[in-house]
Every structure is written in structure tokens, then in C-alpha cells.
N, CA, C and O atoms as CSV, one atom per row, in Angstrom:
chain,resi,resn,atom,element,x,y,z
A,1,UNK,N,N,-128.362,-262.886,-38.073
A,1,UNK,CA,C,-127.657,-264.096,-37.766
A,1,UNK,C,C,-128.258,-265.239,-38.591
A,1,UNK,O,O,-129.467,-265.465,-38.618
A,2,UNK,N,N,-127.515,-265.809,-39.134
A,2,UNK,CA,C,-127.839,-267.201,-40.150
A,2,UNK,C,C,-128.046,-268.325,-39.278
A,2,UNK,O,O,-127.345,-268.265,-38.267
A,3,UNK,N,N,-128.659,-269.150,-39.345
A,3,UNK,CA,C,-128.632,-270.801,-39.070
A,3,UNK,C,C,-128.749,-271.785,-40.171
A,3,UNK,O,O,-129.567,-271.706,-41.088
A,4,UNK,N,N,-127.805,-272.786,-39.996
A,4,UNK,CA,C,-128.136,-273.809,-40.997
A,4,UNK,C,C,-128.651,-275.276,-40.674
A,4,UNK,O,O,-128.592,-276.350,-41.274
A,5,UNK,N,N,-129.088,-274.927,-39.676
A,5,UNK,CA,C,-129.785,-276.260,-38.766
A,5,UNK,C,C,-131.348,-276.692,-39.735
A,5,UNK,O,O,-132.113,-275.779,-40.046
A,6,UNK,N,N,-131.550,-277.640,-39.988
A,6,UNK,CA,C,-132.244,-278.049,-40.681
A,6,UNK,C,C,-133.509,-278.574,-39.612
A,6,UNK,O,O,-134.591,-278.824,-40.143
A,7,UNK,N,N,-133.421,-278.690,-38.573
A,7,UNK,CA,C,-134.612,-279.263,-37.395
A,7,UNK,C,C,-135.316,-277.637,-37.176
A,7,UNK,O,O,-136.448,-277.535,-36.703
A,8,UNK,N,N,-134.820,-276.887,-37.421
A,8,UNK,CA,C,-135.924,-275.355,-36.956
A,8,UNK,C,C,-136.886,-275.373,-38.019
A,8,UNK,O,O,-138.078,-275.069,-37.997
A,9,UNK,N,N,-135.918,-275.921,-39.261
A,9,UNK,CA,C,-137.424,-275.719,-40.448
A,9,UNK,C,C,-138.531,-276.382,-40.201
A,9,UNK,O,O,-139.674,-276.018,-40.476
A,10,UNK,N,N,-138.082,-277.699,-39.500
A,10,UNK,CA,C,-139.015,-279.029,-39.352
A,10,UNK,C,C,-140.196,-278.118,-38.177
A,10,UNK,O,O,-141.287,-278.655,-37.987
A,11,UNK,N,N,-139.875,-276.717,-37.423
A,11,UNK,CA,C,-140.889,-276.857,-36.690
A,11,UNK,C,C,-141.330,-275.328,-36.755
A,11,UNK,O,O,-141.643,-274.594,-35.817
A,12,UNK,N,N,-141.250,-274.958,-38.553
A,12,UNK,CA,C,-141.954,-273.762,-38.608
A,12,UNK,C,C,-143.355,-274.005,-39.167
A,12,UNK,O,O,-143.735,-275.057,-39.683
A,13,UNK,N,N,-144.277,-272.570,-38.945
A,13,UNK,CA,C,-145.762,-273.089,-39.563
A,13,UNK,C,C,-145.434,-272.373,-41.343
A,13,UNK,O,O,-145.404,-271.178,-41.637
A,14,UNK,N,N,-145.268,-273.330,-42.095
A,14,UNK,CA,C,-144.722,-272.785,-43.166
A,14,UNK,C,C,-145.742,-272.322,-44.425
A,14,UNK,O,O,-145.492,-272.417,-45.626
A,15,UNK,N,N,-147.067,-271.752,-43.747
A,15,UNK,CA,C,-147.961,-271.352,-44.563
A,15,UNK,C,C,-147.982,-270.266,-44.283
A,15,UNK,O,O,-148.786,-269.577,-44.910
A,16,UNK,N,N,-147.113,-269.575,-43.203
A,16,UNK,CA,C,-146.455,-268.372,-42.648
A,16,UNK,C,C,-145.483,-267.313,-43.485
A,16,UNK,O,O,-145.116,-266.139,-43.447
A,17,UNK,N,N,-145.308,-268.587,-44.304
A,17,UNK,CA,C,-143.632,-267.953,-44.822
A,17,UNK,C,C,-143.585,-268.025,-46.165
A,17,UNK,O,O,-142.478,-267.798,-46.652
A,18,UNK,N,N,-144.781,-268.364,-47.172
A,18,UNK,CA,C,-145.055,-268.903,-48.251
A,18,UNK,C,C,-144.910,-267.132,-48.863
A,18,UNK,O,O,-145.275,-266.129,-48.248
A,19,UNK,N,N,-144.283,-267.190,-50.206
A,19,UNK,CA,C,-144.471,-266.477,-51.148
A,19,UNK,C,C,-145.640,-266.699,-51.848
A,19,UNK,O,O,-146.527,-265.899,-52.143
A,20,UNK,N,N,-145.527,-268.010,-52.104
A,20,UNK,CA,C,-146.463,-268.248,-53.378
A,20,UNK,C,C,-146.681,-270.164,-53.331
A,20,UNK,O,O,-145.736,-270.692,-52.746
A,21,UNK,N,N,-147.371,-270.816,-53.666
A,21,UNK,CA,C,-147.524,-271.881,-53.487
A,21,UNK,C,C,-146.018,-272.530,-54.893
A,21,UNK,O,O,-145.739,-272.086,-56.007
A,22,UNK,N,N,-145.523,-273.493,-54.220
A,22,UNK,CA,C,-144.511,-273.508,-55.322
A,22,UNK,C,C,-145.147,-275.182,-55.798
A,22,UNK,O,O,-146.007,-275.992,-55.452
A,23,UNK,N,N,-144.202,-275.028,-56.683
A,23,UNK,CA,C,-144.909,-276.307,-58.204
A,23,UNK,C,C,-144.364,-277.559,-57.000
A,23,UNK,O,O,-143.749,-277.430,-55.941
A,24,UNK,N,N,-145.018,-279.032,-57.865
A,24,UNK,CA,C,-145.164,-280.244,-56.586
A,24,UNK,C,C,-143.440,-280.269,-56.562
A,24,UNK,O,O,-143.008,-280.147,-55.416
A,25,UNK,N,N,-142.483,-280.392,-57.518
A,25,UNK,CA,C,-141.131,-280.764,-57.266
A,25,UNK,C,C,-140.672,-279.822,-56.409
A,25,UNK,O,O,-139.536,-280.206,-56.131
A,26,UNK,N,N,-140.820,-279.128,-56.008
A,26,UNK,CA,C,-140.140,-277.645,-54.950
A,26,UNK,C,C,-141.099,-277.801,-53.631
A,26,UNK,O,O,-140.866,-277.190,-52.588
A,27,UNK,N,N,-142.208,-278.693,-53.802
A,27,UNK,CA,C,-142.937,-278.307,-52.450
A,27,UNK,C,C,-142.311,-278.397,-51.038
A,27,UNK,O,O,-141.117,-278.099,-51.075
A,28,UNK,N,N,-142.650,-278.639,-50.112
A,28,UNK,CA,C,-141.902,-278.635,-48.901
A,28,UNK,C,C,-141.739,-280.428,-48.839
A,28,UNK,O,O,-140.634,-280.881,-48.543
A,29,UNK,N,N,-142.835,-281.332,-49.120
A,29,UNK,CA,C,-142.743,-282.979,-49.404
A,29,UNK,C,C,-141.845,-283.115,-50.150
A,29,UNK,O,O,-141.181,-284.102,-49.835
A,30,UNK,N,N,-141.390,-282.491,-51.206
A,30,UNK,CA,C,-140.744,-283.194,-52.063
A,30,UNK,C,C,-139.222,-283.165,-51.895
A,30,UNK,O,O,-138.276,-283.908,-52.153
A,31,UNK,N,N,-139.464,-281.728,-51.233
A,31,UNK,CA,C,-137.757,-281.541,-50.466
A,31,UNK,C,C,-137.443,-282.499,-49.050
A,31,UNK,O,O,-136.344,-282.982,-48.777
A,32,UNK,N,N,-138.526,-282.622,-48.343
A,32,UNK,CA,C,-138.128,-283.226,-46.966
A,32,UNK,C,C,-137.857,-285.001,-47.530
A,32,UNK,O,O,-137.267,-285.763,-46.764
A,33,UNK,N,N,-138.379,-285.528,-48.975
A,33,UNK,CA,C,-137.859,-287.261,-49.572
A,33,UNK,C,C,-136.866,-286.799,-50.032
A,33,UNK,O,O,-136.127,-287.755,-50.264
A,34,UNK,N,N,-136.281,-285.682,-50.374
A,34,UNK,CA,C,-134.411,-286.144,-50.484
A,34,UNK,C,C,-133.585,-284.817,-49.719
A,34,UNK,O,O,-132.665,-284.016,-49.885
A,35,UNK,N,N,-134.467,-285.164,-48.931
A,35,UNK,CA,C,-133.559,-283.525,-48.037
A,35,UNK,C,C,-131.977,-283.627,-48.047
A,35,UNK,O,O,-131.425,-282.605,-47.639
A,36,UNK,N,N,-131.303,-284.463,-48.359
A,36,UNK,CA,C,-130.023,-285.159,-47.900
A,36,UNK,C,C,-129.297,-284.215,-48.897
A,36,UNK,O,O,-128.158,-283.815,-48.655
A,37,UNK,N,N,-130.108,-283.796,-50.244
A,37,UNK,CA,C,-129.428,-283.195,-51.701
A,37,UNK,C,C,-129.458,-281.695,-51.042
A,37,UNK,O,O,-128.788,-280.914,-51.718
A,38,UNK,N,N,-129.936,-281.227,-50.139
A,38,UNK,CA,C,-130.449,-279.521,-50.004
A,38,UNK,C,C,-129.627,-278.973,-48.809
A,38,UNK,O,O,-129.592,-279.481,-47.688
A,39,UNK,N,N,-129.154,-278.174,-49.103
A,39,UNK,CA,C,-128.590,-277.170,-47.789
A,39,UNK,C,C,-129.767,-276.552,-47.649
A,39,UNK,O,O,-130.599,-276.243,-48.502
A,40,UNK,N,N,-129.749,-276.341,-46.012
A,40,UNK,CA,C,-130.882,-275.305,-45.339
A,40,UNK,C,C,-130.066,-273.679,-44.956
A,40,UNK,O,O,-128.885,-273.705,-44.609
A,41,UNK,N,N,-130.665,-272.595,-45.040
A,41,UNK,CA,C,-130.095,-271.403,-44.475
A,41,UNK,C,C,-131.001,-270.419,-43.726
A,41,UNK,O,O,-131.666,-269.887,-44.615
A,42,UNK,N,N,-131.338,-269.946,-42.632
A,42,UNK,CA,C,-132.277,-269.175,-42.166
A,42,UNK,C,C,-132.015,-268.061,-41.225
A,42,UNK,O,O,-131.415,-268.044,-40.150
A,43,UNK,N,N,-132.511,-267.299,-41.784
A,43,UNK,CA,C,-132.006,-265.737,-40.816
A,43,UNK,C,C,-132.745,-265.044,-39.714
A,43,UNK,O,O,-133.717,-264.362,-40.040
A,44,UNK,N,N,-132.419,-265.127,-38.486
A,44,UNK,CA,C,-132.571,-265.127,-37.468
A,44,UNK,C,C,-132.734,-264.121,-36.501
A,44,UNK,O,O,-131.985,-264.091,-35.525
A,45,UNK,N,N,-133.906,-263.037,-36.710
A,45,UNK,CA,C,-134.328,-261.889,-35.675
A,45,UNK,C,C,-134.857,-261.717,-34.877
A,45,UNK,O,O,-136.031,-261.754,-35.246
A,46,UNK,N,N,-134.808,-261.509,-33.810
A,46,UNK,CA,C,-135.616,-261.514,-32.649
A,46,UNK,C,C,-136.122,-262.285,-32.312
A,46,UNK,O,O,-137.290,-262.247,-31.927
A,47,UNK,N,N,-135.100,-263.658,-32.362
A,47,UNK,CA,C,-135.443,-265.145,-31.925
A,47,UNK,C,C,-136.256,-265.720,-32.629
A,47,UNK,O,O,-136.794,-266.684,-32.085
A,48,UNK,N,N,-136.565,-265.493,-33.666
A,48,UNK,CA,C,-138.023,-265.791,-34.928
A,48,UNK,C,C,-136.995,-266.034,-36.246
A,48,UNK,O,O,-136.144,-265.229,-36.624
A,49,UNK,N,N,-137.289,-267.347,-36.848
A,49,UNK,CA,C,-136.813,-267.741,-37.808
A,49,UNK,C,C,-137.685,-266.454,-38.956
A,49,UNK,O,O,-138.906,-266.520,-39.096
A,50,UNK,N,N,-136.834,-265.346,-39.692
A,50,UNK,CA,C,-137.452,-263.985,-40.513
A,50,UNK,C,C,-137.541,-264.590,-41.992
A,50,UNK,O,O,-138.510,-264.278,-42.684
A,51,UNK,N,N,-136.576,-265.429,-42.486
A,51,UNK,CA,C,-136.436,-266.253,-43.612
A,51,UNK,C,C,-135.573,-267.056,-44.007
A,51,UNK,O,O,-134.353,-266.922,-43.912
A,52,UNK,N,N,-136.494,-268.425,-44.732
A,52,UNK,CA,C,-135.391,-269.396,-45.035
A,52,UNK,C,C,-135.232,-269.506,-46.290
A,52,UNK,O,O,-135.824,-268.840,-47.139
A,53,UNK,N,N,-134.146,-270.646,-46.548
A,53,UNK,CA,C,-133.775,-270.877,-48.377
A,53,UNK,C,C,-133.637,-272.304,-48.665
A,53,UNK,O,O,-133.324,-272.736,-47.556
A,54,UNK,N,N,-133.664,-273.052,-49.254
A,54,UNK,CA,C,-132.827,-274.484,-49.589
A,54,UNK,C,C,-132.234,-274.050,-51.065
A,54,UNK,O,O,-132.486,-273.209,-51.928
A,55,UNK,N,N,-131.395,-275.009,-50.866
A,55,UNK,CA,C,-130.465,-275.097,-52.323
A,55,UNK,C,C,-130.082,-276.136,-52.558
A,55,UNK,O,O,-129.564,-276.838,-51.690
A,56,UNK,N,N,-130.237,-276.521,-53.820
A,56,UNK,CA,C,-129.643,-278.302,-54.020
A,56,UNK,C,C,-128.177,-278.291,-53.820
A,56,UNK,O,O,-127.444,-277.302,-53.818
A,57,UNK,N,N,-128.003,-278.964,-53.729
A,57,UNK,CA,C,-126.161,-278.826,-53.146
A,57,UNK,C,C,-125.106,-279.236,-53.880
A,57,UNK,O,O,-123.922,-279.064,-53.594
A,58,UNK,N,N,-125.648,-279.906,-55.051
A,58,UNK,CA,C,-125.017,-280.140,-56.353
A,58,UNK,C,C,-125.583,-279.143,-57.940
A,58,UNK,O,O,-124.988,-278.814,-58.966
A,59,UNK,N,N,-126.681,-278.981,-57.550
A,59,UNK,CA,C,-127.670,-278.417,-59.301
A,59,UNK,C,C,-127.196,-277.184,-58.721
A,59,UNK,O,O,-126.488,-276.639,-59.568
A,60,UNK,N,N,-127.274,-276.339,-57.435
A,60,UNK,CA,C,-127.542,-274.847,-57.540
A,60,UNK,C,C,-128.947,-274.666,-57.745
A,60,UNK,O,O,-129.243,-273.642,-58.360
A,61,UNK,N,N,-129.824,-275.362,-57.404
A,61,UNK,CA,C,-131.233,-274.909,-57.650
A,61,UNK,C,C,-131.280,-274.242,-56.354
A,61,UNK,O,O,-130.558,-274.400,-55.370
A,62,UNK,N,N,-132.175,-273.544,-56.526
A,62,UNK,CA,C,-133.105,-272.731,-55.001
A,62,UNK,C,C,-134.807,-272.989,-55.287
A,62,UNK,O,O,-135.621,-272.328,-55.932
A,63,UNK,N,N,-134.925,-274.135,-54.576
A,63,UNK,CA,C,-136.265,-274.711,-55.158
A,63,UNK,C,C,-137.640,-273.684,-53.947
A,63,UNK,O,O,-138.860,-273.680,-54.107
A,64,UNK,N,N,-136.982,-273.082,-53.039
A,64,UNK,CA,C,-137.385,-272.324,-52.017
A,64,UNK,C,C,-137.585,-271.486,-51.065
A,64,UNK,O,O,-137.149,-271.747,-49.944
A,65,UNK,N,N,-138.309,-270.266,-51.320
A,65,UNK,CA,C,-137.314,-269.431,-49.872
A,65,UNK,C,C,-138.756,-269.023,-49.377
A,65,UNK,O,O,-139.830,-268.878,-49.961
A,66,UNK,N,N,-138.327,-268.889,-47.995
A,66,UNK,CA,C,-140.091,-268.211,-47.660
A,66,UNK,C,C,-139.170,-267.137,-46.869
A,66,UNK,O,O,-137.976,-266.869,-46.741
A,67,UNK,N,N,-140.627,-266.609,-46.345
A,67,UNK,CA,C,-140.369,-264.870,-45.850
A,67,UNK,C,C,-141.343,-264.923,-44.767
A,67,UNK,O,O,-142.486,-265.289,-45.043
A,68,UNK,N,N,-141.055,-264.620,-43.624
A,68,UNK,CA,C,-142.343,-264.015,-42.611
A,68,UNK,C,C,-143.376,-263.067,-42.712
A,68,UNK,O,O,-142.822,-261.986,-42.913
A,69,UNK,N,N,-144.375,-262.947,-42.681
A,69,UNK,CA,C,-145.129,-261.516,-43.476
A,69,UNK,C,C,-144.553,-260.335,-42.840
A,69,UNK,O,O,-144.150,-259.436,-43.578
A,70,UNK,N,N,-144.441,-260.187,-41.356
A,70,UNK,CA,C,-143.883,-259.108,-41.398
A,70,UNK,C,C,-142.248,-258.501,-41.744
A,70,UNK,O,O,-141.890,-257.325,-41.811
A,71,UNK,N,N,-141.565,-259.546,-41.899
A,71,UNK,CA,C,-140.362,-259.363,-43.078
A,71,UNK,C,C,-140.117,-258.695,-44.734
A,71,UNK,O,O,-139.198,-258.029,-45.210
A,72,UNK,N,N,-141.490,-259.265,-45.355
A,72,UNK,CA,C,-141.669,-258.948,-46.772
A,72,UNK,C,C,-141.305,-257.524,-46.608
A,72,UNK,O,O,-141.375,-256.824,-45.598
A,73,UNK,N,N,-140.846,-257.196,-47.968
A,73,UNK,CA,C,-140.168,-255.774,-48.715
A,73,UNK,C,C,-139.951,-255.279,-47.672
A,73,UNK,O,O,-140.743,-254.492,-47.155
A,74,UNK,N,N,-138.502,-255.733,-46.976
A,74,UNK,CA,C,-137.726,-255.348,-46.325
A,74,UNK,C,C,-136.259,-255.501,-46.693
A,74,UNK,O,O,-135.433,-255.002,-45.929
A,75,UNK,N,N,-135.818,-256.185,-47.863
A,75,UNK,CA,C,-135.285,-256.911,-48.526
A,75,UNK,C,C,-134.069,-257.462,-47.874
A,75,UNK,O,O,-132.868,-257.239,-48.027
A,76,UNK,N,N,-135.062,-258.608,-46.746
A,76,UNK,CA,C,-134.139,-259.706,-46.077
A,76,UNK,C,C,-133.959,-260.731,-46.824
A,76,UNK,O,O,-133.360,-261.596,-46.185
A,77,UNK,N,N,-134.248,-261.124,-48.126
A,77,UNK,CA,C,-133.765,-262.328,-48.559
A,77,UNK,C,C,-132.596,-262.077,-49.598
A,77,UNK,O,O,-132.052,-262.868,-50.368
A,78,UNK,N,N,-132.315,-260.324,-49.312
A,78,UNK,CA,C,-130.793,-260.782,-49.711
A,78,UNK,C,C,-129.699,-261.252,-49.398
A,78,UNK,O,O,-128.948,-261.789,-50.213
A,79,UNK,N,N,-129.378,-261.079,-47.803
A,79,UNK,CA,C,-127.889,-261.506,-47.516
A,79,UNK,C,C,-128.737,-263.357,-47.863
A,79,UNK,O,O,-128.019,-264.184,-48.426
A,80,UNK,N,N,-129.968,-263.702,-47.528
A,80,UNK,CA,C,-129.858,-265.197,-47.897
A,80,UNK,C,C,-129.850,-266.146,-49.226
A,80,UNK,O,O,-129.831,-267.363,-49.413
A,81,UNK,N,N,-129.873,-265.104,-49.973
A,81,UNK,CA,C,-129.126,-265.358,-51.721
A,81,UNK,C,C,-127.890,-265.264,-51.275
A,81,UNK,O,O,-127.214,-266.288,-51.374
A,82,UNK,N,N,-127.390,-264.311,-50.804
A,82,UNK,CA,C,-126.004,-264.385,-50.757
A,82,UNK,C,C,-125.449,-265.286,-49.690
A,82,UNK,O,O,-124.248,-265.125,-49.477
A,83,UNK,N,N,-126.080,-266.223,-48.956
A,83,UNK,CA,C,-125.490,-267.339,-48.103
A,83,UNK,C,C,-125.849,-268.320,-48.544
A,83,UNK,O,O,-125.018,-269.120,-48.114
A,84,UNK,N,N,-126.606,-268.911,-49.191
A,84,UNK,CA,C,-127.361,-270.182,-49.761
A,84,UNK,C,C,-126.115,-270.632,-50.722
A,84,UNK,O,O,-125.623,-271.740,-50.506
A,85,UNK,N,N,-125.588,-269.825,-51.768
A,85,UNK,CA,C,-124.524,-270.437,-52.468
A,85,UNK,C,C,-123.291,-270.605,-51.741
A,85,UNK,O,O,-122.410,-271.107,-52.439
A,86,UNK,N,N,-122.927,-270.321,-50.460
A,86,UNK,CA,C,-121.673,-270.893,-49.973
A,86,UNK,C,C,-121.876,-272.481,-49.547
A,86,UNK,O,O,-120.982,-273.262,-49.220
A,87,UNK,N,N,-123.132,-272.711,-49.629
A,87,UNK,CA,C,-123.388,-273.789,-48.979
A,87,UNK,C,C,-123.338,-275.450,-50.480
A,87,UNK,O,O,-123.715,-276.620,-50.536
A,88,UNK,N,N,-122.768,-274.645,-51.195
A,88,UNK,CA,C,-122.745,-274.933,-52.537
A,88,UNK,C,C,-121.483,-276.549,-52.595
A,88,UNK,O,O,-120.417,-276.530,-51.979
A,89,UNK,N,N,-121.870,-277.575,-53.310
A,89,UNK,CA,C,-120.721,-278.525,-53.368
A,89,UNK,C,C,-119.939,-278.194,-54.693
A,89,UNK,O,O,-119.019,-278.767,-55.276
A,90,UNK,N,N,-120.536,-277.245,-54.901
A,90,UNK,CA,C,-120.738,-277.042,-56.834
A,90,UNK,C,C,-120.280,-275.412,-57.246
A,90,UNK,O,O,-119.779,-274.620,-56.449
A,91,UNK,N,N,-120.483,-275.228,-58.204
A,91,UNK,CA,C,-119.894,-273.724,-58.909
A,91,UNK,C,C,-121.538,-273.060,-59.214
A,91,UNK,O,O,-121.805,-271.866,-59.086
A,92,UNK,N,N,-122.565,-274.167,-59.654
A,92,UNK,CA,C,-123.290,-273.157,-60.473
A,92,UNK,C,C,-124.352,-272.897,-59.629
A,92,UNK,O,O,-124.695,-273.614,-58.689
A,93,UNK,N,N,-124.908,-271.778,-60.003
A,93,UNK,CA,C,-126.527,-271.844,-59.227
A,93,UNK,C,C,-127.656,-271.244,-60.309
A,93,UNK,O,O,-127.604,-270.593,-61.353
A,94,UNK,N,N,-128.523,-271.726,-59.619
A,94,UNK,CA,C,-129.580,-271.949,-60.804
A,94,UNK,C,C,-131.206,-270.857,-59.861
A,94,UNK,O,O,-131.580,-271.160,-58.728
A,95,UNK,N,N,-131.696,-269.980,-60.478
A,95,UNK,CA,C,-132.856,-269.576,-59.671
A,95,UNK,C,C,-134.408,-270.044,-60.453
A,95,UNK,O,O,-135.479,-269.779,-59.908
């Protein structure tokens, strides 16, 4: 199950969900000063946010996705590639 509520992100521990530390323009600060540009998408198991995405909502960037550890190589962040661009104002997307 997807959510696109943007207040669940606000209250995950997101050092939980980190792939990899991402560069300062993608960090989680830099998205929450223009959050207004980003769709949120997060997939939803056993009442536990399993993984989220943002996407700029005009560029098609995906400046972010985290994963729960016990999610990794399970390959749940595909249906959320494949939901992040509906959330699209735009045609292109950019990874």
C-alpha cells in the first residue's frame, strides 16, 4: 500500500532508511526548504513506513529514496520507481 502523505516522513528516524549519505542538495534539509517542489511516496507494510521516494515535481529528479534495513534486496523500491513518476507535473524523469 502507497502513501503520499508527506507528515509520516516528518516522523521517520531517517538514519534508518539511508542507502548512502546523499550529496548536501538531496539531503533531507535541503528537501524539507522547498518541499513544496517534491512529491512524497511511501510503501506501507505491516504498519511500518518499508520505503520512501521524493521526486521534484517539475525536473523528474529523484533526489531520494530510503529503504528499511530489513526491506533491502527485497526489491521493494520497485513498484516505488514505478509510483514516484505518476506523481509527476511533467513528462521527464531524471535518476
Amino acid at each position: 500500500m502507497f502513501t503520499h502523505d508527506i507528515s509520516v516522513w516528518k516522523q521517520l528516524q531517517l538514519a534508518n532508511y539511508n542507502l548512502f549519505e546523499p550529496a548536501w542538495q538531496n539531503s533531507s534539509a535541503s528537501i524539507k526548504n522547498v518541499i513544496s517542489y517534491y512529491a512524497f511516496s511511501a510503501i506501507i507494510k505491516n504498519n511500518t513506513i518499508a520505503a520512501f521516494g521524493f521526486i521534484h515535481k517539475n525536473k523528474g529528479d529523484i533526489p531520494q529514496i530510503g529503504i528499511l534495513e530489513e526491506h533491502k534486496n527485497t526489491r521493494i523500491e520497485e513498484p516505488l520507481i514505478t509510483d514516484l513518476p505518476n506523481l509527476l507535473q511533467t513528462k521527464k524523469l531524471y535518476f
